[in-house]
C-alpha positions as CSV (number, residue, x, y, z in Angstrom):
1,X,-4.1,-29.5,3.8
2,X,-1.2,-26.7,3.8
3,X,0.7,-27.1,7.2
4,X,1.4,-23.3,7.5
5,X,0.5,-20.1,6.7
6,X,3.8,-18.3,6.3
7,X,3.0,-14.1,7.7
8,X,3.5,-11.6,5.8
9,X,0.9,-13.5,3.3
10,X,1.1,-10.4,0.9
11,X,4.6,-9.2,1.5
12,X,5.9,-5.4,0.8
13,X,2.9,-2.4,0.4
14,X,-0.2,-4.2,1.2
15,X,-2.2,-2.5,3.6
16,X,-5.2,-2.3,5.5
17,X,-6.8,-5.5,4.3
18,X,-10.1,-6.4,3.7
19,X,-10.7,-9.9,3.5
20,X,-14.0,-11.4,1.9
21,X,-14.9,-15.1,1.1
22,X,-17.1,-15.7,-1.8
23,X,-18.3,-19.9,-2.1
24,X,-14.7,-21.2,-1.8
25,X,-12.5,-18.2,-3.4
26,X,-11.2,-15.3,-1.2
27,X,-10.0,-12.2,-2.0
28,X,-8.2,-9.4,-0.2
29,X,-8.5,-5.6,-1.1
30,X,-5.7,-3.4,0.1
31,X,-4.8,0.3,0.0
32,X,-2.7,2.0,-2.8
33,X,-2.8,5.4,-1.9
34,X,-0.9,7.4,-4.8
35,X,-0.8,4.6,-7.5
36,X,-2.6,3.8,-10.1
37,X,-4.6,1.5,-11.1
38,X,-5.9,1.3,-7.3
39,X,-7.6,-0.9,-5.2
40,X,-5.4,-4.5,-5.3
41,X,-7.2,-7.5,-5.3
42,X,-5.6,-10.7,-4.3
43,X,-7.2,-13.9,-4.3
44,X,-6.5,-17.3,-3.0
45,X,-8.4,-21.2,-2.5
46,X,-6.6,-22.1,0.8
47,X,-5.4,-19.2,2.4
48,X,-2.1,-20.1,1.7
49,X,-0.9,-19.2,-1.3
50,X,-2.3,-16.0,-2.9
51,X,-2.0,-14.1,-6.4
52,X,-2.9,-10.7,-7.3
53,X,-6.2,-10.8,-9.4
54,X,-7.6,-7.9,-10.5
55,X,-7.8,-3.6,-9.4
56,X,-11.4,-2.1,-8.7
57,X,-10.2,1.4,-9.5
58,X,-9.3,1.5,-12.9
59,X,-11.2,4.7,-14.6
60,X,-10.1,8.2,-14.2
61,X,-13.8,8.8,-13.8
62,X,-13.6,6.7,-10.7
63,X,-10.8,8.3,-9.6
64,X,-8.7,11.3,-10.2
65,X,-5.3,11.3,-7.9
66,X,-3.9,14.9,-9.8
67,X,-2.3,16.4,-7.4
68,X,-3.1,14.3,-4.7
69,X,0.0,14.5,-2.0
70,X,2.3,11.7,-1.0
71,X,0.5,8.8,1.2
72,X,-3.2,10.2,0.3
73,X,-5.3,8.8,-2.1
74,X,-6.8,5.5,-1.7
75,X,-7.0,5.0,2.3
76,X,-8.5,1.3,3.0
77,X,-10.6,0.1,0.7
78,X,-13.7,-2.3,2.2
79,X,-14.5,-5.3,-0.4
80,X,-18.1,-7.6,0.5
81,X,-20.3,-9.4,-1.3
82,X,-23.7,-8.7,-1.0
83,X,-27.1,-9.3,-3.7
84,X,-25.0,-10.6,-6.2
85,X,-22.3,-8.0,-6.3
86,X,-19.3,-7.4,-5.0
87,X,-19.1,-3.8,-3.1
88,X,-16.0,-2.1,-3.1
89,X,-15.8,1.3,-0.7
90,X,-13.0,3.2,-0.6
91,X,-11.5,6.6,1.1
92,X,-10.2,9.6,-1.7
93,X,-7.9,11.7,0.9
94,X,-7.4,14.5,-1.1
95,X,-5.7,16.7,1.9
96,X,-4.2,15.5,5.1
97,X,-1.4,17.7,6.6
98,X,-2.7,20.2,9.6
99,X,-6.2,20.4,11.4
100,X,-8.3,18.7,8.5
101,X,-8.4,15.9,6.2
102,X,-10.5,16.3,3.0
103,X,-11.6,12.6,2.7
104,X,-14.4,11.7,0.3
105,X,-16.1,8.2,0.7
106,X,-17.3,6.1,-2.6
107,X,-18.9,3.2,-3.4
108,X,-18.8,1.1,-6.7
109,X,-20.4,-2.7,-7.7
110,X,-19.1,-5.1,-10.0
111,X,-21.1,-8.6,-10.9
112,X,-17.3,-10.5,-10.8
113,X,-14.6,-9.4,-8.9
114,X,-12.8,-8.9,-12.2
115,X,-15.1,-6.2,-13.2
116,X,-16.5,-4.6,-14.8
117,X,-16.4,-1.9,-11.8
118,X,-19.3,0.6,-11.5
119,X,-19.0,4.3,-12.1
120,X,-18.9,5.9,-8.0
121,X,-21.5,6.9,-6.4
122,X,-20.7,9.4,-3.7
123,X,-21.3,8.5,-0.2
124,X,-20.1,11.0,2.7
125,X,-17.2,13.1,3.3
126,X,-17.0,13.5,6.9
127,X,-14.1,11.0,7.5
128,X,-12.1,8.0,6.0
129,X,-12.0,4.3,6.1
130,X,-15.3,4.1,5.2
131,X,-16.9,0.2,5.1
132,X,-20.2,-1.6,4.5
133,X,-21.9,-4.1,6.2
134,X,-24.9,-5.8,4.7
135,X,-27.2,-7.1,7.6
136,X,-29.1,-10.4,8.3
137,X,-32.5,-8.7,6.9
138,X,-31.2,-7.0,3.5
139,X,-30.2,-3.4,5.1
140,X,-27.1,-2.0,4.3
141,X,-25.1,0.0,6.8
142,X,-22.1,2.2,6.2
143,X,-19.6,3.3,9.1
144,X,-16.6,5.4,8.9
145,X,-14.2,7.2,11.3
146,X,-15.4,10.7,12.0
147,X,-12.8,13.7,11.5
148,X,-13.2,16.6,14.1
149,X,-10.8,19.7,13.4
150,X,-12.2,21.7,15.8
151,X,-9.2,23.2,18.4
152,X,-8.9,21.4,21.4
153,X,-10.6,18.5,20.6
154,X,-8.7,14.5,19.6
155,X,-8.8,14.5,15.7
156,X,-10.4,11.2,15.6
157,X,-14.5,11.8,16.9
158,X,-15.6,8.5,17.1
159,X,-17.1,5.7,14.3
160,X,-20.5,6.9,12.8
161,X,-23.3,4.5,11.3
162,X,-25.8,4.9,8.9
163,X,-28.3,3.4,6.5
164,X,-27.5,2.9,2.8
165,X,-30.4,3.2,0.2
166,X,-29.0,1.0,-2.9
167,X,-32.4,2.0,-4.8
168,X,-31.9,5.4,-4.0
169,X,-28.3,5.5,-4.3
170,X,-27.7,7.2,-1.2
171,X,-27.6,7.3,3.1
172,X,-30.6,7.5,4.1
173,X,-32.0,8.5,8.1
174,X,-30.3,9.9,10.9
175,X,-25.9,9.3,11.4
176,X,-25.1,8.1,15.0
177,X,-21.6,8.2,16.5
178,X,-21.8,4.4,17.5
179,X,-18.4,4.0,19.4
180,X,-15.5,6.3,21.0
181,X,-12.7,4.1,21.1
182,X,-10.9,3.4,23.9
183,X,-7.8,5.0,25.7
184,X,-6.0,3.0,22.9
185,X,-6.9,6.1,20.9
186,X,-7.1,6.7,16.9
187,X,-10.1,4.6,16.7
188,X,-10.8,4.1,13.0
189,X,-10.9,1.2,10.3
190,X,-14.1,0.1,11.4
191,X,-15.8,-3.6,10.1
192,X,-18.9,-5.0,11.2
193,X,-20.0,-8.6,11.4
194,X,-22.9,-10.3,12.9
195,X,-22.7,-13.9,14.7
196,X,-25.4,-15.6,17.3
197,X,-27.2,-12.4,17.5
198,X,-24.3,-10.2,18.9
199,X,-22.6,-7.3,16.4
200,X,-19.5,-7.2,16.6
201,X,-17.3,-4.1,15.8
202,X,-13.9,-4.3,14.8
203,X,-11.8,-1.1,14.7
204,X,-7.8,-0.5,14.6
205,X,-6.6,1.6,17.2
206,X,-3.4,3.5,18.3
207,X,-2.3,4.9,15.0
208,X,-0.5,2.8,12.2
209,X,2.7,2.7,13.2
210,X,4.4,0.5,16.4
211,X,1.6,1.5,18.5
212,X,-0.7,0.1,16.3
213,X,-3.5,-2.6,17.8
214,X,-7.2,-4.4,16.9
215,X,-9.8,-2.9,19.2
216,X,-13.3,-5.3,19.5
217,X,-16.5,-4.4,21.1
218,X,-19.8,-6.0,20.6
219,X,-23.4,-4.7,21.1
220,X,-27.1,-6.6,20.7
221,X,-28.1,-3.6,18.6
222,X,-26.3,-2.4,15.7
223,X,-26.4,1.3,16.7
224,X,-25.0,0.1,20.7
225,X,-24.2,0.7,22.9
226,X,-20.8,-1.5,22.8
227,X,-19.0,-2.9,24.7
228,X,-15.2,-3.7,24.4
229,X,-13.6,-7.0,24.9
230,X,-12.5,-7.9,28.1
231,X,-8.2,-7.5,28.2
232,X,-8.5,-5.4,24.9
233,X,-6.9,-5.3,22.4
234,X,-7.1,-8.4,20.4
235,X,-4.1,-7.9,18.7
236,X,-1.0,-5.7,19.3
237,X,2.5,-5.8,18.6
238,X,3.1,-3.3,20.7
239,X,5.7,-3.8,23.6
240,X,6.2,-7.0,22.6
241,X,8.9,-6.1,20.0
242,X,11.0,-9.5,19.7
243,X,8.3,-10.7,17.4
244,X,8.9,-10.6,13.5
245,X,6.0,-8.7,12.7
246,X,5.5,-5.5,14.0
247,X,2.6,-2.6,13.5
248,X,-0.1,-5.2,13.7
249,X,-3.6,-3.7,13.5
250,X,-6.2,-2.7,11.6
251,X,-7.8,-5.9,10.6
252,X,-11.0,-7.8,9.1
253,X,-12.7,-11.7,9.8
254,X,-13.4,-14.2,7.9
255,X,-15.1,-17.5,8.2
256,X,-13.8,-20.4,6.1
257,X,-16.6,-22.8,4.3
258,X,-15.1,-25.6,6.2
259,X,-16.1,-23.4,9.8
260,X,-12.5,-22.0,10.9
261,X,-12.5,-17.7,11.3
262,X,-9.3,-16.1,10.2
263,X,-8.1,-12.3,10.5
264,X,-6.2,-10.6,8.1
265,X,-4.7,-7.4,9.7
266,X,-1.7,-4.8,8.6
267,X,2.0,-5.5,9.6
268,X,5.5,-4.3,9.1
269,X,8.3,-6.5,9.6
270,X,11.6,-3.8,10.8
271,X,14.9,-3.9,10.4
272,X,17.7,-2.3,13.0
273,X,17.6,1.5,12.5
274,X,20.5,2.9,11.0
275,X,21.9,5.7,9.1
276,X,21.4,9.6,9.4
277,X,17.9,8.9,10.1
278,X,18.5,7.2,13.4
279,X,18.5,10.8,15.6
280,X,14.6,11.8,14.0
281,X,13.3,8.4,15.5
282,X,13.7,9.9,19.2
283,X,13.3,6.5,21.5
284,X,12.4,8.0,24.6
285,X,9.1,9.1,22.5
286,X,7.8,5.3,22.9
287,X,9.1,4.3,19.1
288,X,11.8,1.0,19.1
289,X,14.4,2.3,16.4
290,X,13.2,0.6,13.7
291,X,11.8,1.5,10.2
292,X,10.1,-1.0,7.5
293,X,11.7,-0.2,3.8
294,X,9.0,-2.5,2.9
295,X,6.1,-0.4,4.3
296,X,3.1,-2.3,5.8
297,X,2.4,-5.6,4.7
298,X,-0.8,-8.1,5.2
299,X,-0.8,-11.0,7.3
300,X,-3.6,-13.6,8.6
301,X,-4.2,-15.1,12.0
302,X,-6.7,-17.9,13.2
303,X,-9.1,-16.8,15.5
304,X,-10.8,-18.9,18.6
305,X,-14.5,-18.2,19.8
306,X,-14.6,-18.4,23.3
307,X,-17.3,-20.0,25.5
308,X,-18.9,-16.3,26.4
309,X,-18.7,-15.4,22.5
310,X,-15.9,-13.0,22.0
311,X,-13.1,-14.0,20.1
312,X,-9.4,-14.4,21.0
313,X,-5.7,-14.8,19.0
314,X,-6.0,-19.0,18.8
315,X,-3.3,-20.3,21.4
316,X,-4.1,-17.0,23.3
317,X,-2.6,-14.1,23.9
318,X,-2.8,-10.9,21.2
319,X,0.9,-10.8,19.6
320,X,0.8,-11.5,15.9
321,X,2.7,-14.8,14.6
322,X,4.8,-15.5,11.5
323,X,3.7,-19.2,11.3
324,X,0.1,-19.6,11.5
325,X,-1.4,-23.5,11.0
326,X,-3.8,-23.3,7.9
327,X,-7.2,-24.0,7.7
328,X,-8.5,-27.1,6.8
329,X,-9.0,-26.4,3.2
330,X,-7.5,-28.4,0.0
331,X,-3.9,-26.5,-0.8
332,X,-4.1,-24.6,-4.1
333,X,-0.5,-23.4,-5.2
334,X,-0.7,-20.9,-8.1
335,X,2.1,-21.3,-10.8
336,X,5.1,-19.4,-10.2
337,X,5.7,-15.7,-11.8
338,X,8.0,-15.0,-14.5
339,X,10.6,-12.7,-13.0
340,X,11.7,-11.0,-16.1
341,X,9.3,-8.7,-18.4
342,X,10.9,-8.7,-22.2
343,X,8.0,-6.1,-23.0
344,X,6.5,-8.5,-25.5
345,X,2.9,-8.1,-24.6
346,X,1.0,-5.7,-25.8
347,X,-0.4,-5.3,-21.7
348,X,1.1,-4.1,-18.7
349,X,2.1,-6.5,-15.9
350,X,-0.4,-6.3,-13.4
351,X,2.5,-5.5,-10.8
352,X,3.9,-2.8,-12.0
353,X,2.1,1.4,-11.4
354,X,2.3,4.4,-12.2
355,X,1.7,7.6,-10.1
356,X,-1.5,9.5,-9.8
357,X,-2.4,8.8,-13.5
358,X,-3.7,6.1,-15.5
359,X,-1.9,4.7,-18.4
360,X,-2.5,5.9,-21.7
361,X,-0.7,6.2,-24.9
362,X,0.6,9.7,-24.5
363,X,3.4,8.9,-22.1
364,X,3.5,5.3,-22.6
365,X,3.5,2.4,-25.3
366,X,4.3,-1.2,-25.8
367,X,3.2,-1.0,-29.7
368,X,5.9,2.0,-31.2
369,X,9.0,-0.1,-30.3
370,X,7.8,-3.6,-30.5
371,X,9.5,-5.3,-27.8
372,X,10.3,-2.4,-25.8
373,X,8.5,-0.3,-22.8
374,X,8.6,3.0,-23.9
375,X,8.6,6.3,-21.8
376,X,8.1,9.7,-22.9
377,X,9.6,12.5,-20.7
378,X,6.9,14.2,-18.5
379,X,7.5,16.3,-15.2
380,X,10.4,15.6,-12.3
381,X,10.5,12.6,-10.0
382,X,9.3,16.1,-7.5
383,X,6.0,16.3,-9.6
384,X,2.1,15.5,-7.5
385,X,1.1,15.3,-11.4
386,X,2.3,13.9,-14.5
387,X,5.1,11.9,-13.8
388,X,6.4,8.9,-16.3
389,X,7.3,6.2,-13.6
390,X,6.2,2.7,-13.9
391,X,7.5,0.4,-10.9
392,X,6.4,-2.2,-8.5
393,X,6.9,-3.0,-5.2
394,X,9.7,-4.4,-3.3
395,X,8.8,-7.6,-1.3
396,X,11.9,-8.7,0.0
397,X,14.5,-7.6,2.0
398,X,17.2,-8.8,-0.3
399,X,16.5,-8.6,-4.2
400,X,17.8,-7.1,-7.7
401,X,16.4,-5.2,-10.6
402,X,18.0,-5.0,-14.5
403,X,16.6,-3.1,-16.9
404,X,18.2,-2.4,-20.1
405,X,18.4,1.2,-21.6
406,X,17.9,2.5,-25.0
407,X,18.0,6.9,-24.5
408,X,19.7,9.5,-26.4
409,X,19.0,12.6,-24.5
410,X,19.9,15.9,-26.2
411,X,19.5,18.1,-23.0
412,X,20.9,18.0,-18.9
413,X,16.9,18.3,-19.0
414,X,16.5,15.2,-20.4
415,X,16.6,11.9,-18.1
416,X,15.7,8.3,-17.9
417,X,17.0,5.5,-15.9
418,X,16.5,2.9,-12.9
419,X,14.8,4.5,-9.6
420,X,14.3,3.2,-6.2
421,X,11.4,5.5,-5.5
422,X,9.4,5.7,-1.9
423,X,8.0,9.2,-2.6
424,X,8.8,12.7,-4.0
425,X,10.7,13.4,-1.1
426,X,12.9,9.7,-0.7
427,X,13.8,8.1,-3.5
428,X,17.7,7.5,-5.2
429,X,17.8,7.6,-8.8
430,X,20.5,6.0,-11.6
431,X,19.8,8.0,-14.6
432,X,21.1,8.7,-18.3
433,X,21.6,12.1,-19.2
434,X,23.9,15.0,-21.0
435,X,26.5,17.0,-18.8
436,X,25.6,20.4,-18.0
437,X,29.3,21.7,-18.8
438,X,30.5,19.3,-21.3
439,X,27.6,18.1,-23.0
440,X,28.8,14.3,-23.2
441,X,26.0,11.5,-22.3
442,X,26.5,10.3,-18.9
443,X,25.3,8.4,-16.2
444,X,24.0,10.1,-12.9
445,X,23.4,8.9,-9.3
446,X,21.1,11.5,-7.8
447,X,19.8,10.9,-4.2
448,X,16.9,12.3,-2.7
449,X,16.7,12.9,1.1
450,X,13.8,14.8,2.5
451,X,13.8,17.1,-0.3
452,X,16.9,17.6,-0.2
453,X,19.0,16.4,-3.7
454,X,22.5,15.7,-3.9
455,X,25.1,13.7,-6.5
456,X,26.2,10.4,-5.0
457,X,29.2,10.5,-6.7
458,X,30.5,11.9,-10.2
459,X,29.1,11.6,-13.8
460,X,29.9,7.9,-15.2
461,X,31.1,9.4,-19.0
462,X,29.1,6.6,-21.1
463,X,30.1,4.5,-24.3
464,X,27.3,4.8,-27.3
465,X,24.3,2.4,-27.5
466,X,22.1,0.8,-24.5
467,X,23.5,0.8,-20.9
468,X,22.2,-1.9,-18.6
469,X,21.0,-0.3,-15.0
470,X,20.3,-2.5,-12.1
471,X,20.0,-1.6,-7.8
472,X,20.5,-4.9,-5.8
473,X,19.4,-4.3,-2.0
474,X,21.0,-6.7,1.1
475,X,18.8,-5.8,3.9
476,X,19.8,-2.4,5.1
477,X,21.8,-1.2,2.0
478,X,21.2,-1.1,-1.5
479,X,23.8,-0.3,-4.4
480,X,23.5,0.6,-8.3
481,X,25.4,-1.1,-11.0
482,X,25.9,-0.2,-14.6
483,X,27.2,-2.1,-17.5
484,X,27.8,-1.4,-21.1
485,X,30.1,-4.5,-21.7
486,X,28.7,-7.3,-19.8
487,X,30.5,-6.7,-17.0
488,X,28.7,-5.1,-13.9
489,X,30.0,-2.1,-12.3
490,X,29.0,-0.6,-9.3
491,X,28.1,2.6,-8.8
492,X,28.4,5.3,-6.0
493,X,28.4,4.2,-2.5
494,X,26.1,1.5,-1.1
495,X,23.1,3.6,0.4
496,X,21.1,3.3,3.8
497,X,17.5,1.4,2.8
498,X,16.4,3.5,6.2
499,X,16.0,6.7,3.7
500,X,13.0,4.1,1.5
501,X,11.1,3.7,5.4
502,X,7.5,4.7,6.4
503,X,9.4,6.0,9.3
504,X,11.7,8.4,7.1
505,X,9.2,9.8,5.4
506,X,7.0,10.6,8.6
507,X,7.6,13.6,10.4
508,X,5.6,15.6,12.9
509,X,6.4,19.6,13.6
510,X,4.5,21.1,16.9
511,X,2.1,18.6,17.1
512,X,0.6,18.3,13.6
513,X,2.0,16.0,10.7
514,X,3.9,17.6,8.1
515,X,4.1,14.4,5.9
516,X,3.2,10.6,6.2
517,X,4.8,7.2,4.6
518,X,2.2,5.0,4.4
519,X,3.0,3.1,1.2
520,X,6.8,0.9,0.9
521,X,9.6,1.1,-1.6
522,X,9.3,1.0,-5.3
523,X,11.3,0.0,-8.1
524,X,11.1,1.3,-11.2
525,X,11.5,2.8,-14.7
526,X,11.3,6.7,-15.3
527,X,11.7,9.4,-17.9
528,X,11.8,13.3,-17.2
529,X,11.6,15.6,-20.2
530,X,11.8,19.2,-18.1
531,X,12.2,20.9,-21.4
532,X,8.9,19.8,-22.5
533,X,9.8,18.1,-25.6
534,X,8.6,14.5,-24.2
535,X,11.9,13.3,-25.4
536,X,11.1,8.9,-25.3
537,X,13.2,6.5,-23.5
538,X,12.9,2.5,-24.5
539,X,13.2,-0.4,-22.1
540,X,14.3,-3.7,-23.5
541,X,13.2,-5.6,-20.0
542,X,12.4,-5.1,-16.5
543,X,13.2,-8.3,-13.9
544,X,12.7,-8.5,-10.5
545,X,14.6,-11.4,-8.4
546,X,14.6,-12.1,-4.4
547,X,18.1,-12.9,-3.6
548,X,19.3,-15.6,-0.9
C-alpha cells in the first residue's frame, strides 16, 4: 500500500468534486465552467495517483457555452453509478451577475465512463449544483440549491428534493425544500448517501472562497427533517489559516472496497498577497490577503464513523491536511506524461481547451500543416464567443511553457502568440504582430488588468522566420522570453501572478457581484484575426514543465 496521499490530489482548476467508486476504479468529475470539452473525469486504482480519463460534455448539442460569461457555464457536475450507467448531472449557468442566476440543470447516461454520453435531458431550472442520488429501493432523487431573487430575502433558499422518473424522463411528484442551512450560510452543493438506515446530507456552506466549509445533517427520512452534526462543520479552513490548503468545502464520500470512506472536497492552496491588487482584498472584511493563481483545486481526506453514526475528519478535528495516509488498496502508478506536444497526432491532448466552443476544423487543424497546431484568427482575447485559444491549466506554482511560432501577419489586426490567460478581463499576452506606424513584424507584450489593456514594454522589432515564445512563472511572478537565435531573451518586466487569482477577478459593488473567478490560470496558444480574414498561425510544439 501507498503511504500517503499527497493533497492537492488534482492540482490547479479542479473543482467541486464528485467522487464515485465503480468495482475497484474511481473517478472524480469536476467543474469546467467556460471550457470546452466539459465535465473532467479523472480516474485512479488506489486513490493515490490519478490521470485524467475522459470529458462527459463533449457535443454542442449537449452543451452550448456562446456567450456564456466568465466563471459560468459548467457549475459542479454530480457523477454516480446507478442500473448499469453512469449518471452525469450538471449545472448550465447561463447568467449570474445581480439578483438572478439563470441555471439550467441536465442529466446525461453513458454505459462506460468513456462514453458514449447521452443526448440531455432537461431537468429543472430553479437553481444549480444539481446531484442525484439513487436509493436503496431503485428511486431516484434529484436535489439542488434553490435560487430566491426576491428583495430582501438571502439568495440562497434552501436545498430542494424530488423524484426522478428515468422511464418518463422527468421529475415526477411534489418538490420539498428539505434543509435551510445553517448560520454558516450559502448552503448548496448538496450530495446524498445512505448508511445504517440514517440519510445523510452533505452540503458546502459559506461561499467558495476562505469562508468556505462542509456542512452535514442526517435525517431517518429522505425528505427530513435533518439534523446537523453536532460541532458543525466537518471541514473548514477557515480561521485556521497556517494550514497549506485553504478554501476547503464543498465535498462528496466515498467508500473504498476494502471498507475505508474518503472525502474529496475543493481547496486552494494561497500564496502571500502582493501587487496592486493587495488594497481590493480589504482585511478587515474577514479575507487573509491571499489569492490562489491556481484557482481551486481537489483534495481527499479519510473519514472516521463515530460510535453514535456521524462522521468526523480521522485524527479529529475539521481542518483539511496535505498528507493524508492512504487506503488500504494495492498502489497503481500511471506512467508519466510527456511534457512536450510536437503536434504529431492527428488528436488533441486531452489537457489542453478551448473556450466556449468545441473544436472543429474551421479554426483549428492538425492535418493542413502536418506536424503543426494550426490557428486561424477568430475574435479578441475580450470575446464571450469565438475565440481561437487552446491552453491548459497551470498546476504548479513554479513551471515554463515554449512554443515555437510560425505567423506572418499582414495587419496590426492580425495576432498570434503565447498567453497566460485567467479570463477576458486577466490575462498577459506575448504576441506576433505588424506595427501600427511602421508596419515592421514585431513582438508585443500586452497585459490585461480588469479590462484595462496596456503595453508592458515596447515592440521587440523581429528577425524573419519562426520566433520561440515561452512565460516561466516562480511563485508570485512570471516573465516572457523570446528567442529567434537560440538564445532566450526576456521580455518586459516580471509581472505579479496575483493579477491570474480567483481573488482578482472577484469583485462585489453595493452588495451584488459584478464578476466571479472561479476557474485558475491558463496557458496557452491564441490567434486574433480582427479583420476577419482568419489569417492562420502554426505551432511547431507546446511543452509544459514544473520547475524546482
Amino acid at each position: 500500500m501507498s503511504e500517503f496521499i499527497q493533497n492537492p490530489v488534482l492540482p490547479g482548476f479542479h473543482p467541486d468534486p464528485s467522487i464515485c467508486r465503480v468495482g475497484d476504479d474511481y473517478y472524480i468529475a469536476t467543474s469546467t465552467f467556460e471550457w470546452w470539452p466539459a465535465v473532467r473525469i479523472h480516474h485512479s486504482k488506489d486513490l493515490v495517483h490519478w490521470r485524467h480519463r475522459s470529458y462527459a460534455v463533449t457535443r454542442k448539442s449537449q452543451l452550448d457555452l456562446t456567450g456564456h460569461p466568465d466563471s459560468a457555464g459548467i457549475w459542479a457536475p454530480c457523477l454516480s453509478y446507478a442500473d448499469g450507467l453512469f449518471w452525469m448531472v450538471y449545472t448550465d449557468v447561463r447568467s449570474m451577475y445581480g439578483a438572478h442566476k439563470d441555471a439550467h440543470n441536465y442529466l446525461i447516461t453513458a454505459p462506460s465512463i468513456d462514453g458514449p454520453w447521452s443526448e440531455r435531458i432537461y431537468l429543472n431550472s430553479s437553481g444549480f449544483d444539481a446531484s442525484m442520488f439513487h436509493d436503496e429501493d431503485g428511486r431516484h432523487w434529484l436535489l439542488n440549491q434553490q435560487w430566491i431573487h426576491t428583495p430582501g430575502k438571502h439568495n440562497f433558499d434552501g436545498i430542494v428534493l424530488q423524484e426522478y422518473d428515468p422511464e418518463a424522463g422527468r421529475l415526477v411528484g411534489p418538490i420539498k425544500n428539505i434543509y435551510a442551512g445553517t448560520e454558516l450560510q450559502v448552503v448548496e452543493g448538496p450530495h446524498l448517501y445512505r448508511r445504517k438506515g440514517w440519510y445523510y446530507l452533505m452540503t458546502a456552506e459559506g461561499g467558495t472562497f476562505y469562508e468556505h466549509a462542509v456542512t452535514l445533517a442526517r435525517s431517518r427520512q429522505i425528505d427530513g427533517p435533518y439534523e446537523t452534526l453536532p460541532g458543525n462543520p466537518l471541514l473548514t479552513a477557515w480561521k485556521q489559516r497556517t494550514d497549506g490548503l485553504q478554501r476547503s468545502g464543498h465535498a462528496s464520500l466515498v467508500q473504498t472496497h476494502s471498507g475505508e470512506w474518503m472525502m474529496a472536497h475543493l481547496c486552494g492552496r494561497p500564496l502571500e498577497w502582493s501587487g496592486p491588487h493587495a488594497e481590493n482584498n480589504d482585511p478587515s472584511g474577514g479575507y487573509p490577503a491571499l489569492h490562489c493563481p491556481l484557482g481551486r483545486e481537489t483534495g481527499l481526506q479519510r473519514i472516521h464513523w463515530r460510535d453514535d453514526d456521524w462522521p468526523e475528519i480521522e485524527g479529529g478535528g475539521n481542518k483539511p491536511h496535505l498528507r493524508v495516509a492512504a487506503p488500504d488498496l494495492t498502489p497503481h502508478p500511471f506512467p508519466a506524461e510527456a511534457a512536450r506536444d510536437d503536434f504529431d497526432s492527428t488528436v488533441l491532448s486531452p489537457h489542453l481547451n478551448s473556450l466556449r466552443v468545441p473544436f472543429d476544423e474551421s479554426w483549428i487543424s492538425l492535418s493542413e500543416r502536418p506536424g503543426w497546431l494550426r490557428l486561424k484568427g477568430r475574435e479578441s482575447l475580450m470575446s464571450l464567443f469565438e475565440q481561437s485559444l487552446v491552453a491548459r491549466r497551470q498546476q504548479h506554482f513554479n513551471c515554463r511553457a515554449e512554443t515555437r511560432l510560425d505567423f506572418e501577419p499582414t495587419h496590426f489586426q492580425q495576432m498570434a502568440g503565447l498567453v497566460a490567460y485567467y479570463n477576458t478581463y486577466n490575462h498577459a499576452y506575448l504576441h506576433v504582430t505588424r506595427d501600427r506606424d511602421t508596419g515592421a513584424r514585431v513582438l508585443n507584450l500586452h497585459v490585461n488588468r480588469d479590462g484595462k489593456l496596456s503595453e508592458a514594454c515596447p515592440p521587440q522589432p523581429l528577425a524573419p522566420g519562426a520566433v520561440d515564445l515561452a512565460v516561466e512563472f516562480r511563485h508570485d511572478h512570471y516573465q516572457f522570453h523570446f528567442a529567434q537565435d537560440g538564445r532566450w531573451k526576456a521580455v518586459g518586466p516580471k509581472l505579479d501572478s496575483a493579477m491570474l487569482s480567483d481573488e482578482a477577478a472577484t469583485r462585489f459593488e453595493d452588495g451584488f457581484a459584478r464578476s466571479f473567478g472561479f476557474t485558475g490560470n491558463f496557458i496557452g496558444l491564441a490567434c486574433q484575426d480582427l479583420r476577419g480574414t482568419r489569417r492562420a498561425a502554426d505551432f511547431d510544439h507546446f511543452s509544459y514543465t514544473e520547475l524546482g
